[in-house]
C-alpha positions as CSV (number, residue, x, y, z in Angstrom):
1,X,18.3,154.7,7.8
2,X,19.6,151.8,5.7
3,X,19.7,151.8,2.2
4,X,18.2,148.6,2.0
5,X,16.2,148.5,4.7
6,X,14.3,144.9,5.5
7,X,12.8,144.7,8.8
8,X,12.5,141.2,9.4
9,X,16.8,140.8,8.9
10,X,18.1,144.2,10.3
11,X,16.1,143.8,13.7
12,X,14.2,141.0,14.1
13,X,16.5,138.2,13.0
14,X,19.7,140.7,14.1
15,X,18.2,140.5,17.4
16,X,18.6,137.1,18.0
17,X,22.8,137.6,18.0
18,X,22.5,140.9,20.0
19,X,20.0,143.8,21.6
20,X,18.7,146.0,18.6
21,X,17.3,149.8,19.8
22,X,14.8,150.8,17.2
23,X,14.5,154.5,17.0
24,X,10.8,155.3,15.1
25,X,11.3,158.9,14.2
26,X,10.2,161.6,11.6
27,X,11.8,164.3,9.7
28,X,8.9,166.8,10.7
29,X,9.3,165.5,14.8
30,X,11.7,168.4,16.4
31,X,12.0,165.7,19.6
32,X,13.0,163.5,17.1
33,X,16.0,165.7,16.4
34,X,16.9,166.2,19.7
35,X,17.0,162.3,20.7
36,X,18.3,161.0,17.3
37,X,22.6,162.6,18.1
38,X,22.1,161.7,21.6
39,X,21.0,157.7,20.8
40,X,23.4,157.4,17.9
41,X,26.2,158.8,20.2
42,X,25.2,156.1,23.2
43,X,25.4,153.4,19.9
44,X,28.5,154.5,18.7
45,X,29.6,154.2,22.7
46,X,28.1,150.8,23.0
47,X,31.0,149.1,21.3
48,X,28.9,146.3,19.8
49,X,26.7,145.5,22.6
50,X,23.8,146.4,20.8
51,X,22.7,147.6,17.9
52,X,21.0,150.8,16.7
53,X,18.4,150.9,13.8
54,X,16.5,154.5,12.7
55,X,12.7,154.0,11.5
56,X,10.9,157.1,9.8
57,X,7.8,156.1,10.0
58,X,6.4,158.1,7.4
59,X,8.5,155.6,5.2
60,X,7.5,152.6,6.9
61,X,4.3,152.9,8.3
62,X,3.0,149.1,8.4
63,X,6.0,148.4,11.0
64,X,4.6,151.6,13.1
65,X,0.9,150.4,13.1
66,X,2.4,146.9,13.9
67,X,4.2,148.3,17.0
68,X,1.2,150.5,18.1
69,X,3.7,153.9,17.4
70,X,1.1,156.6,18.6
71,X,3.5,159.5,19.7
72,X,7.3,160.0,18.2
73,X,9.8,159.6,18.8
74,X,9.6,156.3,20.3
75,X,12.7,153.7,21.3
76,X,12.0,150.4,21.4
77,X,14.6,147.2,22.6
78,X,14.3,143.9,20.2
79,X,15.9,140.8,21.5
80,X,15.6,137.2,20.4
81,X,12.6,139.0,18.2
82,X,10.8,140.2,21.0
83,X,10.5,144.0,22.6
84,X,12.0,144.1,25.8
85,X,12.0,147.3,26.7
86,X,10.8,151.2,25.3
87,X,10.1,154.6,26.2
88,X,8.7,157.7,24.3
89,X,10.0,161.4,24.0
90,X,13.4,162.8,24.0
91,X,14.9,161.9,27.6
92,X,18.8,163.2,28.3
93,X,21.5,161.0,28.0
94,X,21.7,159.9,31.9
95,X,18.1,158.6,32.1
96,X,18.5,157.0,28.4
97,X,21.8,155.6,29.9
98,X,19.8,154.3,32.9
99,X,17.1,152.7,30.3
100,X,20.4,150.6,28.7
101,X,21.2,149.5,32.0
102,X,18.4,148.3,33.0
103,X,16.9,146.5,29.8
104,X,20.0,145.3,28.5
105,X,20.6,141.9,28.8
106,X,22.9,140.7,31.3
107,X,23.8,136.8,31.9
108,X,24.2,138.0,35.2
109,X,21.0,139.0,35.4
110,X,20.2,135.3,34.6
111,X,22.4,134.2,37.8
112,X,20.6,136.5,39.9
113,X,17.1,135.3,39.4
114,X,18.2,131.5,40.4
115,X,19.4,132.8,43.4
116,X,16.5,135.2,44.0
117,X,14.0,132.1,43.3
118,X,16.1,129.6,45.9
119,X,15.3,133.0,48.4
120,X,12.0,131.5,48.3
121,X,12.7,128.2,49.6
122,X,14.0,125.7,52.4
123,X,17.7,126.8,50.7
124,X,17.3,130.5,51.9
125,X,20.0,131.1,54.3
126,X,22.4,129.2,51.7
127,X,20.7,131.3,49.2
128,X,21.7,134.6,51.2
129,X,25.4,133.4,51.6
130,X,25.3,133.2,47.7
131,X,23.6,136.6,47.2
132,X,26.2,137.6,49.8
133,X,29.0,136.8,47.4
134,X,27.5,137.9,44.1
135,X,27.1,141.9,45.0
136,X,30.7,141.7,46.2
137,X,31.8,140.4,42.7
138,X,29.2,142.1,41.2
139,X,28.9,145.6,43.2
140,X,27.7,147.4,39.7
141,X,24.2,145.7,39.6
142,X,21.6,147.3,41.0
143,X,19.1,144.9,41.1
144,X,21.1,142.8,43.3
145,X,21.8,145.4,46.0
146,X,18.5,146.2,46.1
147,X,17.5,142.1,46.9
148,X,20.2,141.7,49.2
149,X,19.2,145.1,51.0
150,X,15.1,143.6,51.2
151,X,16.7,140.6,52.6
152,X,19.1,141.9,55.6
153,X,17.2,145.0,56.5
154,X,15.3,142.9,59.2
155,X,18.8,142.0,60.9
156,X,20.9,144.5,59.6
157,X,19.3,147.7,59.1
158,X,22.8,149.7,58.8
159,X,24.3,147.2,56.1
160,X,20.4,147.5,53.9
161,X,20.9,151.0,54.3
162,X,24.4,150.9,52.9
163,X,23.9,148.8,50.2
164,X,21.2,151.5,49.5
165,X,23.0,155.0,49.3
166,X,23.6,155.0,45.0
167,X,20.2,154.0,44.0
168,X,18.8,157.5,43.4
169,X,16.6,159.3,41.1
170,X,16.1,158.4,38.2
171,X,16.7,155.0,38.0
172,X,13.5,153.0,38.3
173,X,14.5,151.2,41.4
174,X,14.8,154.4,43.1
175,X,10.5,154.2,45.1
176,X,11.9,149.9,45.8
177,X,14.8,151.5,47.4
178,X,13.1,154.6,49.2
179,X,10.4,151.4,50.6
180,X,13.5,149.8,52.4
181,X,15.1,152.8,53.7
182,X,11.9,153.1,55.5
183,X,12.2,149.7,56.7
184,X,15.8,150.8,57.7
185,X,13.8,153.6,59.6
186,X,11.6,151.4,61.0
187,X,13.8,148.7,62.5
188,X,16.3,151.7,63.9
189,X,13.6,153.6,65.6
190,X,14.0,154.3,69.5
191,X,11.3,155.1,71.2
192,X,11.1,158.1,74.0
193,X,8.6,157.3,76.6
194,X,6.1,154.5,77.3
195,X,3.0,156.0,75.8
196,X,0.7,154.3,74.2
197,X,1.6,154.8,70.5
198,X,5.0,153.9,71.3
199,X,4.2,150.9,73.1
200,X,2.4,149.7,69.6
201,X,5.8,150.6,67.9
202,X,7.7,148.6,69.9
203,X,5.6,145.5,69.3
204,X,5.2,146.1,66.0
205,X,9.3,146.1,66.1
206,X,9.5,143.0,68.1
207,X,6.9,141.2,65.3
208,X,8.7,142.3,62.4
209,X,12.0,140.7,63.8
210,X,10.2,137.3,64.6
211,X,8.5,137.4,61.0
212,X,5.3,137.8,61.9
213,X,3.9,140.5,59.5
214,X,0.5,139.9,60.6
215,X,1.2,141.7,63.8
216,X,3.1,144.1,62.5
217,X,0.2,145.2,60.2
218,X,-2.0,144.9,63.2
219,X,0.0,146.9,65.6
220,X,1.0,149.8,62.9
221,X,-2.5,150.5,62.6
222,X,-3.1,150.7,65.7
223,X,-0.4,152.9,66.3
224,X,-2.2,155.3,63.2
225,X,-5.4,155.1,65.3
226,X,-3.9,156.8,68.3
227,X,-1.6,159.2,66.8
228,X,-0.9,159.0,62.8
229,X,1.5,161.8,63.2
230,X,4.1,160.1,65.4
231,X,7.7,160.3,64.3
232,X,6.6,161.7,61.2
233,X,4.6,159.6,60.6
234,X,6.6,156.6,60.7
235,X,3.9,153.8,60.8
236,X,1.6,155.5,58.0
237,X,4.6,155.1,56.1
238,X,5.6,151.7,56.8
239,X,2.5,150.3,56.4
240,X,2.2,151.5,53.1
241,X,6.0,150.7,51.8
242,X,4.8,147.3,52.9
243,X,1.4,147.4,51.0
244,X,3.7,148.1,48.1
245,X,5.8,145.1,48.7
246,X,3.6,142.6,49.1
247,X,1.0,144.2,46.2
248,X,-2.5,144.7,46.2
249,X,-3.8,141.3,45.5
250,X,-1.5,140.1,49.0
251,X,-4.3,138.8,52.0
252,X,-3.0,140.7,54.0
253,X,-2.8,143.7,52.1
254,X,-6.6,143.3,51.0
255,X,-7.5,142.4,55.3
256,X,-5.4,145.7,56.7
257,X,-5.6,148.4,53.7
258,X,-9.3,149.2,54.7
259,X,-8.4,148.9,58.5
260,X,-5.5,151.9,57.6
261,X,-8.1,153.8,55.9
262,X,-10.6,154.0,58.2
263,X,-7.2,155.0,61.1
264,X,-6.2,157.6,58.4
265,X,-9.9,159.1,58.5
């Protein structure tokens, strides 16, 4: 801890230049120990990117009540005076490393949300070409593999599926990522014969490629009706990766997640 600690300088207003980690900790907290080498050696690491400050909260326990500290020890990311990121306990060095990468502030980060915003609009295939070009220059950021994967697994289910193969457990894209590989399942399947779950399959193939999730929806259900164990249960599961995507609030999500429950049951 600093000798002359002051709150309000060392993280709030040091934030605003760079990222500041607050470690809250105790002397009595053996997790404490175990995170507190492991942090300071990822600081020491971070040549200057951010900034690493040690709280005992038994010394400064207005600043724990302000930040709702109920369990130690807890890590905290301050930038521009504001937390932007935090998790509790004493995780290993690879998932604290993953935390860093992911809540660290990144101007490119910044460039990838304009172009994930213009996805949205009359712009998108110039939008695409641009997303295109940023994961080649920028083949590090995980984020924008991910987008670019949602994006071309409709029309190019072996590229998505590509662009797919680091994001693994435990970085917290990893469920996003498992949701498109289904997709990449989805779009690849060939069916055997011409019975009747299969025939739903294939039109629920043929609606997902003209856009029309509606029918897609409609026709994966149906398929769950007649035989929810098909292909391992490939529709059960793409229905519900697409539940996820679209979240629970979605009309379509709120029409067809009763409809799969009652085909599940």
């Amino acid at each position: 801890m600093m000798e002359s600690f002051n709150f309000q300088a060392d993280v709030l207003d040091k934030s605003k230049e760079l990222p500041v980690v607050v470690d809250f900790w105790a002397a009595w907290c053996g997790p404490c120990r175990v995170l507190g080498p492991v942090i300071e050696q990822l600081a020491e690491e971070a040549d200057g990117n951010w900034e690493l400050v040690k709280i005992n909260t038994e010394e400064h326990q207005a600043i724990a009540q302000q930040y709702q500290i109920m369990s130690i020890p807890a890590v905290k990311m301050f930038y521009k005076g504001e937390v932007i990121g935090e998790f509790v306990g004493a995780l290993p060095k690879v998932q604290i490393k993953k935390w860093l990468e992911t809540h660290l502030p990144d101007e490119r980060k910044g460039e990838l949300a304009e172009i994930m915003e213009k996805l949205n609009t009359e712009d998108h295939q110039d939008a695409l070409l641009q997303l295109e070009a940023f994961v080649e220059q920028h083949p590090d950021l995980i984020e924008a593999k991910l987008t670019l994967a949602t994006q071309v697994v409709h029309d190019s289910a072996d590229k998505a599926k590509d662009l797919l193969a680091d994001i693994n457990i435990p970085h917290e894209l990893y469920n996003q990522a498992q949701d498109v590989k289904v997709f990449v399942e989805f779009y690849t399947h060939q069916v055997e014969n011409e019975s009747p779950v299969s025939q739903r399959m294939v039109a629920a193939q043929e609606a997902a490629r003209s856009k029309d999730l509606e029918m897609v929806l409609q026709k994966l259900v149906e398929s769950v009706m007649i035989d929810k164990a098909y292909a391992n249960e490939l529709a059960r599961r793409v229905i519900i990766a697409y539940f996820r995507m679209l979240g629970k609030d979605h009309a379509l999500t709120q029409k067809y997640r009763p409809r799969f429950n009652m085909a599940l049951y």
